[in-house]
GUMAR-487888 format. One record per residue: residue in three letters; x, y, z of N, C-alpha, C in turn. Coordinates in steps of 0.2 Angstrom, whole numbers, plus 2048, in hexadecimal, padded with zeros to 3 digits. Each point is the difference from the previous one (the first is absolute). Last residue first. Layout:
ALAXYZXYZXYZ;...
***
This chain:
UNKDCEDBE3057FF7FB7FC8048007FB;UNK7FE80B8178078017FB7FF7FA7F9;UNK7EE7FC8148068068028067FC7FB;UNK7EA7F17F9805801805804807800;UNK7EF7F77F37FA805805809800804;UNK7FF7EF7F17FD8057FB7FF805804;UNK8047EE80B8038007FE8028077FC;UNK7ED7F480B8048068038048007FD;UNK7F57EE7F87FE8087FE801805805;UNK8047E78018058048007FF8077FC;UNK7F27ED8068048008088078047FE;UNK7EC7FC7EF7FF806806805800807;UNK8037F17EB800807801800805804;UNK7FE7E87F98028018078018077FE;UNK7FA7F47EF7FA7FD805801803808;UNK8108077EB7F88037FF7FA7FD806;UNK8167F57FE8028088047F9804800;UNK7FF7EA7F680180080A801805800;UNK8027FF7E97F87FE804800801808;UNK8158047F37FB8048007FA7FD803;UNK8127F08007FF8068047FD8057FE;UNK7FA7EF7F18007FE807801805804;UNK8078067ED7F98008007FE7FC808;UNK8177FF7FB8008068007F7802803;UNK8067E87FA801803805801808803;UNK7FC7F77EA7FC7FE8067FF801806;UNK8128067EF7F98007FF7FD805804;UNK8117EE8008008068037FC805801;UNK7FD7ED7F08007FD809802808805;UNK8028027E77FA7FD8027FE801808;UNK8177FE7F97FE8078007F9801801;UNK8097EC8008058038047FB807800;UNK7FA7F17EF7FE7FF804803805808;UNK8097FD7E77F98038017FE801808;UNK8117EF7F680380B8007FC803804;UNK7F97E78048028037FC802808801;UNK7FF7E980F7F98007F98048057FB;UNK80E7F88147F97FB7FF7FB8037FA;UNK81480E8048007F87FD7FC7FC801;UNK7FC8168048027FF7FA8037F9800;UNK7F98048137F98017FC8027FF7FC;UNK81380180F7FB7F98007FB8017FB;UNK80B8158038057FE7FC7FC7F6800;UNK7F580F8107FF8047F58027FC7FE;UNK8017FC8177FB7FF7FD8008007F8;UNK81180880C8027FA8007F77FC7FC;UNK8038198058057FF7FA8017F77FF;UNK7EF8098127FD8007F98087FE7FD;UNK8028008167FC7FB7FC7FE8017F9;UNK80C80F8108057FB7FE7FA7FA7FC;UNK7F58158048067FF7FA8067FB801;UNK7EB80380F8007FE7FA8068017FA;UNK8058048167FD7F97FE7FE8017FB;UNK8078148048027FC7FF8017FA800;UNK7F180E8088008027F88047F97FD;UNK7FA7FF81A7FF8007FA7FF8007FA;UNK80F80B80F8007F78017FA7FE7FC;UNK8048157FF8027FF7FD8017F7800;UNK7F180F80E7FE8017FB8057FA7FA;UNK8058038187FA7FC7FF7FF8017F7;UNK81280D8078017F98027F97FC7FE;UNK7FD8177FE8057FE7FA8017F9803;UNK7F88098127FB8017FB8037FB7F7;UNK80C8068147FB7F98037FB7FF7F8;UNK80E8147FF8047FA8017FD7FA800;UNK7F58148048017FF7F98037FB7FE;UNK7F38008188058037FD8017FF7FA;UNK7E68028028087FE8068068027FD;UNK7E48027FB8058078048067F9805;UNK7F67FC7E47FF800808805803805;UNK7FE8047EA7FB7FA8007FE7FF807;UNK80F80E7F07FD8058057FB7FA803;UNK8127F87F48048058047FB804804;UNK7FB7F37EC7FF7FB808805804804;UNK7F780A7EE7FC7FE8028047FD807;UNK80C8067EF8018048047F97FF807;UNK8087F07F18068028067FD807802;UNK7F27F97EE8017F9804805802806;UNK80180F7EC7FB8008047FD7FC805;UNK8157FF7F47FE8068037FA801805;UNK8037EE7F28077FF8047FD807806;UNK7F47FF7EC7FD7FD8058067FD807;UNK80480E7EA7FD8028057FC7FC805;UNK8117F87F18048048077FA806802;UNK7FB7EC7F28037FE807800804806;UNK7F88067E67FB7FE8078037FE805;UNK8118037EF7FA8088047FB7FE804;UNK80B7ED7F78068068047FA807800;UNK7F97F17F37FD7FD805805803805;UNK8058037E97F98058037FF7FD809;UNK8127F67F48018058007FA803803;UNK7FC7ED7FB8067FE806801808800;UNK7F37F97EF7FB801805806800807;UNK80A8017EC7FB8067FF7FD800805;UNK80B7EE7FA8068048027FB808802;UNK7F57EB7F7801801807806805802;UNK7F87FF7EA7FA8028048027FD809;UNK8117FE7ED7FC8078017FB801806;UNK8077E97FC8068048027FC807801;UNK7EE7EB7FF8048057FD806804802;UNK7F67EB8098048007FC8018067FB;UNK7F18028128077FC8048058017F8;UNK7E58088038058017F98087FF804;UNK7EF7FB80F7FD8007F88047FE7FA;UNK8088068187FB7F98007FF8017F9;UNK8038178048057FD7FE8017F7801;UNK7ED80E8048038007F88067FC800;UNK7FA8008137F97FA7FE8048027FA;UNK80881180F8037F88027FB7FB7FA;UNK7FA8158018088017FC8007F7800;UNK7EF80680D7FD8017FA8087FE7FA;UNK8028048197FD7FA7FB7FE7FD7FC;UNK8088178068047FA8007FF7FA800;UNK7EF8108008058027F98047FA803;UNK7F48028137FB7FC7FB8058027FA;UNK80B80A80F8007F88017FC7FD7FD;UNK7FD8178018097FF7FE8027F8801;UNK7EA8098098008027F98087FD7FC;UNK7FC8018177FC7FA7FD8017FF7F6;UNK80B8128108037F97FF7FD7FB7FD;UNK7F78158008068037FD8017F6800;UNK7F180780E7FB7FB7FB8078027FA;UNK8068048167FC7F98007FE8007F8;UNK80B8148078047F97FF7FE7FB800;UNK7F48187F78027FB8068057FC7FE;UNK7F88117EF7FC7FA8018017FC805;UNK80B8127FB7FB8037FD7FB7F9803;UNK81680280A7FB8088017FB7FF7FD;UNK8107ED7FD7FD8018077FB805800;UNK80C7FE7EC7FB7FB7FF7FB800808;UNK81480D7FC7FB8037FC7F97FE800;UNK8127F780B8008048047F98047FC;UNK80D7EE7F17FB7FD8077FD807804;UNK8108027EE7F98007FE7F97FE808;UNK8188078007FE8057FD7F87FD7FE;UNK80F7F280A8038088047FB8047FD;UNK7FF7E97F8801800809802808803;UNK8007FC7E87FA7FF8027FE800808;UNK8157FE7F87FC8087FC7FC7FF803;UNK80C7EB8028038088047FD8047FE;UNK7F87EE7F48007FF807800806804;UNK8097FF7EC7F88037FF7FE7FE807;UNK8157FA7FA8018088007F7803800;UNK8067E78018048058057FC805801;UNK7FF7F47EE7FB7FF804800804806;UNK80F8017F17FB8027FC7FA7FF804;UNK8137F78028008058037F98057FE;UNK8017E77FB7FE803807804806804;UNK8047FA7E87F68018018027FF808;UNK8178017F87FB8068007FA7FF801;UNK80C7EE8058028058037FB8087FD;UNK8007ED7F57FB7FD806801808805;UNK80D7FD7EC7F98017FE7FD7FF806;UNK8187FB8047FD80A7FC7F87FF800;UNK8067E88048008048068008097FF;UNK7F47F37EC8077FC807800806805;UNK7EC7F57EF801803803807801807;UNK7F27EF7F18068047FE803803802;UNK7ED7F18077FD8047FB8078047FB;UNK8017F68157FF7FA7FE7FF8047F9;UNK80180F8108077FD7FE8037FB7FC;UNK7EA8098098048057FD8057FE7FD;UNK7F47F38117FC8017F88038047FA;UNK80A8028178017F87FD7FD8027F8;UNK7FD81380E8058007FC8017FA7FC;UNK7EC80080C8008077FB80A7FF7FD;UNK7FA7F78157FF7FA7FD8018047F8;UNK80480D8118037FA8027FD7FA7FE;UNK7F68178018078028008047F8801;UNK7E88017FB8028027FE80A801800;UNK7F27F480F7FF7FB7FA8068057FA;UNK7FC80A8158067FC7FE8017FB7FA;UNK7EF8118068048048008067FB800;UNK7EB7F48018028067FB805801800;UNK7FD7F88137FF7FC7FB8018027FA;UNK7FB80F8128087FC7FF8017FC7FC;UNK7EC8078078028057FB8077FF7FE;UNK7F67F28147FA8007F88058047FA;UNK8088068158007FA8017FF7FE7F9;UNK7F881680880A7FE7FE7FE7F87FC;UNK7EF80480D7FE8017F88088017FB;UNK7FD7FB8177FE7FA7FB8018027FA;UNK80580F80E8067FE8007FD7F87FD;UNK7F18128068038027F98097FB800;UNK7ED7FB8117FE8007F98058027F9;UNK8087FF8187FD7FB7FE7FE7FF7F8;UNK80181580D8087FD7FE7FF7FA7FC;UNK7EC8088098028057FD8087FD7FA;UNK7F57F78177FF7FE7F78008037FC;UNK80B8008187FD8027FC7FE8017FB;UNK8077F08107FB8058047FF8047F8;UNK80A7EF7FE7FE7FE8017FB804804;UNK8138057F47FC7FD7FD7FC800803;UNK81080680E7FE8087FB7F87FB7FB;UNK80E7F180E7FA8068047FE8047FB;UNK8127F47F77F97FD8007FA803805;UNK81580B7FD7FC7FF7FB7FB7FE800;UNK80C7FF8147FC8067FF7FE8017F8;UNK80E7EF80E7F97FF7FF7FC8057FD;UNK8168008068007FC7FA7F97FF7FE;UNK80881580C7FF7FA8047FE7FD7F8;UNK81081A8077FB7FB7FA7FF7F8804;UNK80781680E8027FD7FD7FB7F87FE;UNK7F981B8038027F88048057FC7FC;UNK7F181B8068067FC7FB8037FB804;UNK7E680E8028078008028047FA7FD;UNK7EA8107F88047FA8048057FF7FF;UNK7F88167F87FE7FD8098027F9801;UNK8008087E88058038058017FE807;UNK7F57F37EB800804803805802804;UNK8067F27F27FC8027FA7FB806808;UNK81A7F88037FB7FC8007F78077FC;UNK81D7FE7FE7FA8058047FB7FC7FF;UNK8187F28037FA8047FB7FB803802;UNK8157F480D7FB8008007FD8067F9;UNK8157FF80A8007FA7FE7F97FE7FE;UNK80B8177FA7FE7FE8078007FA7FC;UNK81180B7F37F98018037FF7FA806;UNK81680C7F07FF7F98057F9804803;UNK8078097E88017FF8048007FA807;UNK8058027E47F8800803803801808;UNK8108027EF7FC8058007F97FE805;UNK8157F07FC80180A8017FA804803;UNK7FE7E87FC8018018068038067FF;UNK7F37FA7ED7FD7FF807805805807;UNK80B7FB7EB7FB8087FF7FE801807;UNK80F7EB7FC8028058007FA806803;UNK7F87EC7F98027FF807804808801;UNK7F87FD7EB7FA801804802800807;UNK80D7F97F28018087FE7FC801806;UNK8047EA7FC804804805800808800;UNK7F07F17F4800800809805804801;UNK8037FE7EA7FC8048007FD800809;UNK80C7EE7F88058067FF7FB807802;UNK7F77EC8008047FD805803808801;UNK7F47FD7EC7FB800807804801807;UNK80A7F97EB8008067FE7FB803804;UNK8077E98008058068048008057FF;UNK7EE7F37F78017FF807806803803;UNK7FC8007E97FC8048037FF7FF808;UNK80F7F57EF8028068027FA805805;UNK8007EA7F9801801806802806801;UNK7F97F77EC7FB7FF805802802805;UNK80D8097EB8027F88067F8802801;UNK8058107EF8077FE8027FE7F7806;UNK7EC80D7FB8057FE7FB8057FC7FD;UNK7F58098148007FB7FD8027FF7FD;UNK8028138058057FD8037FE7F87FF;UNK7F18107F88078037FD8067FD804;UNK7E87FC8068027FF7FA8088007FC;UNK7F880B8178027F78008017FC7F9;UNK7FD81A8028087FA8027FF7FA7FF;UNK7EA8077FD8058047F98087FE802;UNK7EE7FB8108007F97FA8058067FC;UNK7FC80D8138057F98008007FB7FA;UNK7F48178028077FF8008037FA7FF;UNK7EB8038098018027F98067FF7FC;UNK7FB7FD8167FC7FB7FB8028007F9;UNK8078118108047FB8027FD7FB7FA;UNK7F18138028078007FB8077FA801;UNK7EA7FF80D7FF8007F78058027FD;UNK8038018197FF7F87FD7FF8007FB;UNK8008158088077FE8007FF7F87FD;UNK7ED80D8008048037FB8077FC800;UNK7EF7FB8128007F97FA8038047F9;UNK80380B8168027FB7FF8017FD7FA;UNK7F88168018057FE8028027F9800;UNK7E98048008037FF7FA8077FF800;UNK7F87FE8157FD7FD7FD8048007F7;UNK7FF81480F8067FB8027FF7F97FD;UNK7EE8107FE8098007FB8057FD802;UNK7EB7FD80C8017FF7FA8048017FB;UNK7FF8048168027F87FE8018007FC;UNK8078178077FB7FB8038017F97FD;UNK8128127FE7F88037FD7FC7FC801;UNK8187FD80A7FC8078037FA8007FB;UNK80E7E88067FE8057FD7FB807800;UNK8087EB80D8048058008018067FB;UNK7F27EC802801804806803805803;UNK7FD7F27EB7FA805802802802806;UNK8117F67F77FF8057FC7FC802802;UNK8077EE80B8018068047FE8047F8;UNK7F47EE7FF7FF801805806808802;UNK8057F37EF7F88037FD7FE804808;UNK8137F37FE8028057FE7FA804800;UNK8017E980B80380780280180A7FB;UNK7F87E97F87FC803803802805804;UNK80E7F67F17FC8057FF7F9803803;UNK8167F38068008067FE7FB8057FD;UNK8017E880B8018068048008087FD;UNK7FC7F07F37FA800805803802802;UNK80F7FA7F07FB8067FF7F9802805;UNK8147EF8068028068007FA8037FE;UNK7FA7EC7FF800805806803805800;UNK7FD7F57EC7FC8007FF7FF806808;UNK8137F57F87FF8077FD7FA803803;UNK8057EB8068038038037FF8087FE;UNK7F77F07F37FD800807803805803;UNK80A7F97ED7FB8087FC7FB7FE808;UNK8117F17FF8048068047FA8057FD;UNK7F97E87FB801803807803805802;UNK7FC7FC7EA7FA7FF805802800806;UNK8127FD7F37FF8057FF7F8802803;UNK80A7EB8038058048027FC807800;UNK7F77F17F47FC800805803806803;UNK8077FD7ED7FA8037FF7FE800808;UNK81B7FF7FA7FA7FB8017FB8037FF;UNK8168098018007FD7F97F97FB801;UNK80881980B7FE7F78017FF7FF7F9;UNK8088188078047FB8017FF7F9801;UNK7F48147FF8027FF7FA8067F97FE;UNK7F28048147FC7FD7FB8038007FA;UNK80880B8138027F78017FC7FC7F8;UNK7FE8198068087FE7FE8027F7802;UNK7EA80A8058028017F78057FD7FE;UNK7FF8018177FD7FA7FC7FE8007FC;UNK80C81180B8027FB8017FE7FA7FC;UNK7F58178018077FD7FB8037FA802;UNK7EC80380C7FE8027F78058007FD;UNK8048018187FC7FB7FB8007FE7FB;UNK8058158088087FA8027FB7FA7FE;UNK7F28128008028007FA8067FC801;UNK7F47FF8137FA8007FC8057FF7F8;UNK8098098138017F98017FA7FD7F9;UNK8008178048057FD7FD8027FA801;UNK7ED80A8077FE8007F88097FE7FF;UNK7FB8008167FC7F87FE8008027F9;UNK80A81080D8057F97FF7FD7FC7FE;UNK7F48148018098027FD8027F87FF;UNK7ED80280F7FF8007F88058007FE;UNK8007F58178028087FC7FC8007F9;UNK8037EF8138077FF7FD7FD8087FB;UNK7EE7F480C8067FE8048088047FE;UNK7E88037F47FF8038078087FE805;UNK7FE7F67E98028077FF7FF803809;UNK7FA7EA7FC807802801803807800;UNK7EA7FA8008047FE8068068007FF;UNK7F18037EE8018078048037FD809;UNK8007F17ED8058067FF7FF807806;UNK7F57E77FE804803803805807800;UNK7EF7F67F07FE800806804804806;UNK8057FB7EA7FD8077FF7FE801808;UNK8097EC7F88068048027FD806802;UNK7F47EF7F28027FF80A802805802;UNK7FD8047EA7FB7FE8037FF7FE807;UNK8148017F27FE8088017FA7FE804;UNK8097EB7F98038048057FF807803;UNK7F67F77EE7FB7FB805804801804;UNK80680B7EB7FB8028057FC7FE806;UNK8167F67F48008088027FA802805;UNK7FF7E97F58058018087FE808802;UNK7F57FF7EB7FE7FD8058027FF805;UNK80B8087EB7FB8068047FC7FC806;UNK80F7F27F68038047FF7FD805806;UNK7F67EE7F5801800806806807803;UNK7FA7FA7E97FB805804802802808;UNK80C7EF7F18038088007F8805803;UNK7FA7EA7FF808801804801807800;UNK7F07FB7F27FD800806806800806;UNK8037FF7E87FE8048037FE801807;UNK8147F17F97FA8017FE7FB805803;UNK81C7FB7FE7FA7FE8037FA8047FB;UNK8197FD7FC7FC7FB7FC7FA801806;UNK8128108017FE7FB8077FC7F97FC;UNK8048137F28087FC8008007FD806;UNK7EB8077F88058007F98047FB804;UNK7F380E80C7FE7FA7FF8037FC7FC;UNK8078158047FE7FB8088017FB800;UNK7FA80F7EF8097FF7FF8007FB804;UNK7ED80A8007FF7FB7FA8077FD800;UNK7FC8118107FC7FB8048017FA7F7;UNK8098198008057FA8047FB7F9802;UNK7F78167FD8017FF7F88067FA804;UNK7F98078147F97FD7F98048007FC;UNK80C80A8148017F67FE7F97FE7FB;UNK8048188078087FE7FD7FE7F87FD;UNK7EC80D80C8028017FB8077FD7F9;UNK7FF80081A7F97FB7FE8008027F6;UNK81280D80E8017F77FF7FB7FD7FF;UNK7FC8178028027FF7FA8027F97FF;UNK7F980A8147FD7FB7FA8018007FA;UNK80E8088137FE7FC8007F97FB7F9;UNK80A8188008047F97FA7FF7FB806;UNK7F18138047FF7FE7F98097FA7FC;UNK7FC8068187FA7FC7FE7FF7FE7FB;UNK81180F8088017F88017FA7FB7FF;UNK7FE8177FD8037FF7FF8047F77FF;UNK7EE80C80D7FE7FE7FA8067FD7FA;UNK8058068177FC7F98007FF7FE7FB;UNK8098168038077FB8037FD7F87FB;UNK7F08148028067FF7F98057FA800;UNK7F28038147FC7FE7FC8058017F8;UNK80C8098157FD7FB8007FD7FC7FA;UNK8048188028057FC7FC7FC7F8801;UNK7ED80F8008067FF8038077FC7FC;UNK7EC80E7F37FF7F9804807800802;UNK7F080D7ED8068048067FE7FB805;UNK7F67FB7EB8077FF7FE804803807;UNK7EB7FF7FD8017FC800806800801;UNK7F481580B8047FD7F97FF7F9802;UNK7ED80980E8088007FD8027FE7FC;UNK7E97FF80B8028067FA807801800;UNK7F87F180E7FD7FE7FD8028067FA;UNK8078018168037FB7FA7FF8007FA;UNK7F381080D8068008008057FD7FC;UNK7EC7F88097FF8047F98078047FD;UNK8007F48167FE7FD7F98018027F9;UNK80380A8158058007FF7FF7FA7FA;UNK7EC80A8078088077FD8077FB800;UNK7ED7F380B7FD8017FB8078057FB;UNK8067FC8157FE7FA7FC7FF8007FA;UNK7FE8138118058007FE8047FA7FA;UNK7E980080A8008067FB8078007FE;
***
């Protein structure tokens, strides 16, 4: 009974009334991602002055996410050994260290292999971060949920409009303009978020607190197929979401488009992402579920992806599907995060680790995939092919449903 009250409890609190803690987090969240945002209107400049080729410059997003992807694994063992405090700030001395090497190479590969480095600073940081903002958040998951993906849509947001405005001036500005913005982030972290347990509130209360085993992702898959499904379906929907964010500028660039102009369509992409993740998805939860809310928001994103395959060489009509396909991201961002927070009864941390080591495989392979399509056949094709893959992940989620229709039925939906 006391469970139930202390739910509902949550459940009916301010969004906005949350400890220092989670401000601390969201805070460093939104100019952590800002560095994913800073280096897009900068990916045509890349290529320009490294003389590389698309699929080079893709590789870019590849090292990155195929490091995030391993790295997701291990986070909650680190985090169980050394704090959450110290694994989100070891998390952002990465991130600026190896921005700050990026800006400093004069190689493409040079540069592929410090955006890796970046790649683990961000794994420490952002599964950590997801994981202490639901845990230490007073109105349940699901605001804590928006919380987050409000701090990642405005970071997203924000970032192509500097990173436009400093490409400009060099490609590189936008790397020490990442490097500089960790420091802020390293600053705010260590005043304001306090020193927590070493361990995360695990998703029930009675089981007891461990330190994190390297095996407990894949246990989590393996016994849960709850986790499993919606971390394929990540998987599949990443395709997309990178074809877009990381093949969408090349095309862009090739067409005229300099670094100001690339900078605002994906602020523009930004700012509908962050609305939508706060304000549209939570609406879309209560009236029609998060199951049929996500289905419905991925079959439109595929639909987007094929227009845009179609009509590749229209400027207008791809600058319009890049901008809209920001609203469908940031409700399905939402909705997909909140889902896998109530998937299965383990720890949040185990949870986000399993779920994220998949997503992001698919995202170091799709931008490397994209940029190979377009030189073996055509513009066309990258986005086609993504597609596919999106539709693919709907079919397996629609054939594997019922091992996550609790979902829709979870305390604090």
């Amino acid at each position: 009974m006391s469970s139930s009250t202390s739910q509902s409890s949550a459940d009916k609190s301010s969004l906005l009334k949350q400890p220092k803690a989670v401000w601390a987090v969201g805070f460093a969240c939104i100019i952590a991602f800002m560095g994913l945002g800073l280096v897009d209107p900068i990916l045509p400049a890349i290529a320009a002055k490294m003389d590389a080729s698309a699929s080079q410059v893709s590789l870019l997003f590849t090292s990155y996410n195929a490091v995030m992807a391993v790295m997701m694994l291990i986070t909650g063992v680190i985090t169980s050994r050394i704090g959450v405090k110290n694994t989100l700030l070891a998390g952002i001395v990465f991130i600026a260290v190896f921005s700050c090497l990026g800006a400093l190479s004069n190689d493409v590969w040079a540069l592929i292999g410090y955006r890796a480095g970046w790649g683990l600073g961000n794994s420490l940081f952002v599964a950590t971060a997801l994981t202490a903002i639901v845990t230490f958040s007073s109105s349940g998951v699901a605001k804590a949920v928006i919380l987050y993906e409000a701090a990642v849509g405005l970071g997203i947001s924000v970032g192509p409009l500097l990173g436009g405005e400093l490409g400009s001036i060099s490609w590189r500005g936008p790397f020490f303009g990442v490097a500089a913005l960790m420091v802020i982030a390293f600053v705010s972290l260590s005043l304001m978020m306090p020193k927590q347990q070493r361990t995360l509130a695990p998703t029930a209360s009675s089981a007891p607190k461990k330190k994190a085993s390297l095996k407990d992702p894949f246990v989590a898959l393996a016994k849960h197929r709850s986790l499993f499904v919606l971390g394929l379906l990540a998987c599949f929907y990443n395709f997309g979401f990178f074809t877009i964010l990381a093949y969408a500028p090349l095309v862009l660039g090739e067409m005229g488009l300099d670094a100001h102009q690339l900078g605002y369509v994906f602020l523009a992409w930004g700012i509908l992402l962050a609305i939508t993740s706060v304000f549209m998805a939570p609406v879309l939860q209560r009236r029609f579920g998060t199951l049929k809310s996500m289905t419905a928001m991925l079959l439109l994103f595929a639909v987007t992806l094929v227009i845009a395959g179609i009509w590749t060489d229209s400027k207008w009509v791809l600058i319009a599907i890049v901008v809209i396909v920001g609203a469908l991201l940031g409700n399905n961002n939402t909705l997909i995060t909140t889902a896998v927070m109530n998937a299965a009864p383990v720890e949040r941390s185990t949870a986000s680790a399993a779920y994220s080591f998949l997503r992001f495989i698919g995202g170091a392979i799709a931008p490397y995939l994209a940029g190979k399509l377009a030189e073996w056949y055509n513009p066309h094709v990258p986005f086609l092919v993504g597609a596919g893959f999106v539709l693919v992940g709907i079919l397996y989620f629609l054939f594997n449903k019922k091992h996550v229709q609790h979902v829709d039925h979870a305390p604090g939906h």
